[in-house]
Structures are given as structure tokens and as C-alpha cells.
SEBADREN-973708 format. One line per 8 residues: number of its first residue (from 0); for each residue y, x, z of C-alpha. Coordinates in pm, whole numbers. Each point is the difference from the previous one (the first is absolute). Layout:
<pts>
NUM> Y:X:Z  ...;
</pts>
This chain:
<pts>
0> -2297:3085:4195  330:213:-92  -47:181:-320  85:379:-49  291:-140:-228  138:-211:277  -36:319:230  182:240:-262;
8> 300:-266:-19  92:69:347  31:386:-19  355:127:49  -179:376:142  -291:144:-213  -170:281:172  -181:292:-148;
16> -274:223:95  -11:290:-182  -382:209:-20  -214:-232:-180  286:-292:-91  326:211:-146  -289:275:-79  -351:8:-96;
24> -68:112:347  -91:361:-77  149:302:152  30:366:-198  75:279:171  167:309:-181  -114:374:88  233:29:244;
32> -82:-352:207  286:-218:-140  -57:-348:-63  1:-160:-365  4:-394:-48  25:-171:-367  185:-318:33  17:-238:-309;
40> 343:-84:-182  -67:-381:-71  -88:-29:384  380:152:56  177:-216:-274  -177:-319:182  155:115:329  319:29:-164;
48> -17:-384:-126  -110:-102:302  319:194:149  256:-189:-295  -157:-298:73  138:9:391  -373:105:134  33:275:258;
56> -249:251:2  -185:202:267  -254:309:12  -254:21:324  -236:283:-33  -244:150:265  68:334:-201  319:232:16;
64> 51:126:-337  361:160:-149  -103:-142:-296  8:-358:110  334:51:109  115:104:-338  -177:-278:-189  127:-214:232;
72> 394:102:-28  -42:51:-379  -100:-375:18  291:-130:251  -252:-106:274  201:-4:296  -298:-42:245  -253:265:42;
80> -241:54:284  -243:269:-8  -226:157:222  -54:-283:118  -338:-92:161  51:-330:202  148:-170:-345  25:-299:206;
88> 292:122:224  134:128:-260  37:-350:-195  90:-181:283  281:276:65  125:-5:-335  -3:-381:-37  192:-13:342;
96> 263:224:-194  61:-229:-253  -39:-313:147  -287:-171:-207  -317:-169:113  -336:158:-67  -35:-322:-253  273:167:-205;
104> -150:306:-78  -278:100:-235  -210:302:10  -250:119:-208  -222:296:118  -415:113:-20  -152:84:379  -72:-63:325;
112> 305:137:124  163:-224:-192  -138:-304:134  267:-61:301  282:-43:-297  -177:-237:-239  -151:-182:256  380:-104:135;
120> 176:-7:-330  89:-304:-223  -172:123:-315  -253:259:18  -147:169:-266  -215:327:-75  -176:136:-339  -374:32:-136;
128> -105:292:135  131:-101:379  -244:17:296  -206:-302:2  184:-117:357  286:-13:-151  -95:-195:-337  -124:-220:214;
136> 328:-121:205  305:8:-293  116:-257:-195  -11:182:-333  -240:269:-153  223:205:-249  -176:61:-349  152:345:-57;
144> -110:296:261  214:186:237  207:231:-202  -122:-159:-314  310:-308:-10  -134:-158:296  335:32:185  170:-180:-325;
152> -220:-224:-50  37:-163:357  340:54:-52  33:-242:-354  -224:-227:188  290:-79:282  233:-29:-215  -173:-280:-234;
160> -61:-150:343  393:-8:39  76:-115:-308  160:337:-15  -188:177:-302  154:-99:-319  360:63:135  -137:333:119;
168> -60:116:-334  321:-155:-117  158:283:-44  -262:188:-232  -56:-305:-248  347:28:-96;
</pts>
């Protein structure tokens, strides 16, 4: 049986979802109906070694959020879908676009809905407090929650898988 290591080694496109994975899935509302999300700054350093370490990265949410979009270029992900509700096109679109196989690509996210991703991708992966489904079919079980380093630590994990982490933090040792 493959391990989730072996898995993570062949990722060259980590996907994101964002309520529950890149947040801790809740949604605040202000007085006026706008949309708040808290997203966690260890989760967006990870995604920037990930990005230095030649990893492409992705976003594929089922909700449409201005936010997202500005977490998302603040970070340098080039790939964003949102309001997206049949995630599976979507992934098969965007992995069309690049020209990977579904093997290449990792994804880590915590429902149902996310289901037609992980069960396709190389190395899938989802956090504690996921739906029970989805435990159930990924190759790794983060420690840390959705918005609570989750994100990162799936992040350090590929890279020790590629052999990739201690030159990642190269620059910061120095």
C-alpha cells in the first residue's frame, strides 16, 4: 500500500479549499450583510514555501467570496475557482489547463462536496473536524484545524516528502 508520503512526493499542484481548510469554516456577517473570513498567517507563509519550492498552488471553493480573491492574490495563487459547485469539473478543467495528471495534484478539503476532488487526486488530505465521509477516504488527517495551521501544516508535510523542507527554510537560518 502507497503511503501518504509517497503520495505527497508526487505533488507539483496543491489545491485549497477555503471554508473549513484555509478558515475555520465559520462565516460572520457585518450589519450591513458583508462577509468576514479570518484566515491564519502560518497557513499563508506555508503556501508561500510551497510556491519557492516550485509547487503551484490552486484555490476551488463552492463559495464566491471578494475576500478569497484578496487572500488569494496577496498570496500569489494564480488559480482560483469559486462559486464553484460541481468541484469536480472544475479540477478536471483546471488540470487540463496546466497539463498535469490528477496523480499530480494534492488537495486537502472537509465535505461532501469535496469528495469528487480527493477522491481523483494523488494525495488527499482533510483536518480533524472534517465530515466523517471525508476522513474516511484521504490519505492524511491534518493535526491542526482549518484556519488553525492546518493549511501549513499539510504544506511542511509535502515538502519533507520532497526532500524540499530544509532548503525551504534556507534562507531564514542564515
Amino acid at each position: 500500500m502507497t503511503s501518504a508520503i509517497d503520495m505527497a512526493r508526487q505533488v507539483q499542484l496543491m489545491i485549497f479549499d477555503v471554508d473549513g481548510i484555509l478558515t475555520d469554516g465559520s462565516l460572520h456577517f457585518g450589519p450591513d450583510g458583508e462577509m468576514m473570513k479570518t484566515f491564519n498567517v502560518l497557513d499563508g507563509q506555508g503556501i508561500k514555501l510551497l510556491q519557492q519550492a516550485g509547487i503551484a498552488t490552486a484555490i476551488i471553493s463552492a463559495r464566491q467570496s471578494a475576500i478569497v480573491t484578496r487572500r488569494a492574490t496577496d498570496l500569489g495563487i494564480p488559480h482560483i475557482r469559486q462559486g464553484i459547485h460541481d468541484k469536480k469539473s472544475a479540477f478536471l478543467q483546471l488540470i487540463a489547463d496546466l497539463n498535469l495528471p490528477a496523480s499530480a495534484c494534492g488537495f486537502i478539503g472537509d465535505d461532501v462536496i469535496d469528495l469528487p476532488i480527493l477522491m481523483r487526486c494523488g494525495f488527499a488530505a482533510s483536518v480533524p473536524n472534517a465530515h466523517a465521509e471525508v476522513r474516511q477516504r484521504v490519505h492524511y488527517v491534518t493535526t491542526a484545524g482549518g484556519g488553525k495551521g492546518a493549511a501549513r501544516e499539510i504544506c511542511d508535510f509535502i515538502l519533507r516528502a520532497q526532500d524540499k523542507y530544509e532548503l525551504a527554510l534556507q534562507n531564514y537560518l542564515s
